[in-house]
Each structure stands twice: as C-alpha cells, then as structure tokens.
N, C-alpha and C positions, 0 to 999 in steps of 0.2 A: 569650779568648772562644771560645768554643764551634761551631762550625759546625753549623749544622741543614738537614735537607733542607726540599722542600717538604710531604710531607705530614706533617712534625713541627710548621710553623706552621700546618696545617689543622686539625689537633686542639687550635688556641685559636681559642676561639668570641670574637668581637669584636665585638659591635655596638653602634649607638645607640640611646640613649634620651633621654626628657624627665627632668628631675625633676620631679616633681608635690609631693612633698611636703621638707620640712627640717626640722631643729631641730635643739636645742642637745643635746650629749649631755655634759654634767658630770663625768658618772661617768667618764670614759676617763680612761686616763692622763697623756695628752697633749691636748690641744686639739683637739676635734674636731667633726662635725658625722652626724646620723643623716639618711640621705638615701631616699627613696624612689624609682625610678624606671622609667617606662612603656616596656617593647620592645613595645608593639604587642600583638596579639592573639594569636600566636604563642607567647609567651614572656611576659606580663603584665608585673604589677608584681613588682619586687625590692627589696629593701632592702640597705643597708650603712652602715657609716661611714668616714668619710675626713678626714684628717687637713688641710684646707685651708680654716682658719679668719685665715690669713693674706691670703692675697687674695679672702676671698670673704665675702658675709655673706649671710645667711638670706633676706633679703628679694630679693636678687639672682639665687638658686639657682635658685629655681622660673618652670618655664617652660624652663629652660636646659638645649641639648644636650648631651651625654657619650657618652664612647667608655670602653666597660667589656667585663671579662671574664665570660662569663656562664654557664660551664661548670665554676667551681670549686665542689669540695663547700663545701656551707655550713662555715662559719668560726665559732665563740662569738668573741666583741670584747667582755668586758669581759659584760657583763647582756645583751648586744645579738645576734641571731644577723644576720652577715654572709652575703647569698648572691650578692656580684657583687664585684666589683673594677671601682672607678673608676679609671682610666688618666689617668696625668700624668706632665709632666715637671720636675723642682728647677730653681727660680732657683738666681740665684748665692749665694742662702743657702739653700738645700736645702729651700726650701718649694715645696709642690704646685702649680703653674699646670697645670689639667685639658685636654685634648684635647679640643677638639669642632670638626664641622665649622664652615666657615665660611660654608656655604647650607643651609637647613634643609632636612632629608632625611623620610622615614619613620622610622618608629621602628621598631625590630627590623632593617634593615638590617646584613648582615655589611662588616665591613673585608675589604676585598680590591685 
C-alpha cells in the first residue's frame, strides 16, 4: 500500500447523495443497475452505473443515501456515460454493500 499525504486525499471529492432515480441496465456485462443521483444544488444530478444488483433492488434504491466520487472524468459503461463513482465495500463474496451515512445528512456534503 501506497502512503498518501493529506492533500492527495483532498483532491477526492467525496460526497452525499439521494438516489432519485434506478433502473435496470441489461446491456452491461455484468449485472448491474443505472442509477441517478441528487448532490444538491451545488453539484445537481449525476448518473452512473454500479454493479449491486446483489443486495439491492430498484424499488429499495430510491430515496436512499450514498457516498460517491464526484470529480472523476466522465466514464462510457457500456451505452451508458458514467459521471460519479458510487463507493462500496465486498461481502465475503466480493459483492458491493454501498456506504451511506447512517443519519440523513444534506446532499452535496463532503466526506471529511
């Protein structure tokens, strides 16, 4: 592992969001879900997709907080253009369980 100082983790932008919007996305190559989601008025809405169709289903999604990266260049995924990284950590079989607080915050909030 790599040592970083502190202002090499200042230059990841980390904040919360809602999802507002889900769906299925077929087309990927792995199992996945097309996700929308609200930073606030600062930052609006962003889009991505994210591979946690394991513990999570469509109807559960929205509404529900996340902790994403929100300073990566847009990403192509497949038909899809990704502009956020949702943050999670593997079960013990390497599927996504997402980061979100556990008191509902602001949206657009940085991690710190």
């Amino acid at each position: 592992m790599t040592e970083i100082g502190f202002d090499d983790f200042l230059k990841v932008d980390i904040r919360v969001g809602t999802i507002v919007r889900a769906e299925p996305y077929p087309e990927a190559r792995k199992p996945a879900f097309k996700l929308w989601v609200d930073f606030g008025p600062e930052i609006g809405e962003r889009k991505t997709s994210a591979q946690i169709t394991k513990h999570y289903t469509l109807d559960e999604l929205v509404g529900r907080q996340v902790a994403a990266v929100v300073n990566f260049p847009p990403k192509q995924i497949g038909k899809f253009m990704s502009e956020i990284l949702v943050l999670g950590f593997p079960d013990g079989d390497d599927e996504v369980v997402m980061i979100q607080p556990t008191k509902q915050v602001p949206n657009g909030g940085r991690l710190y």
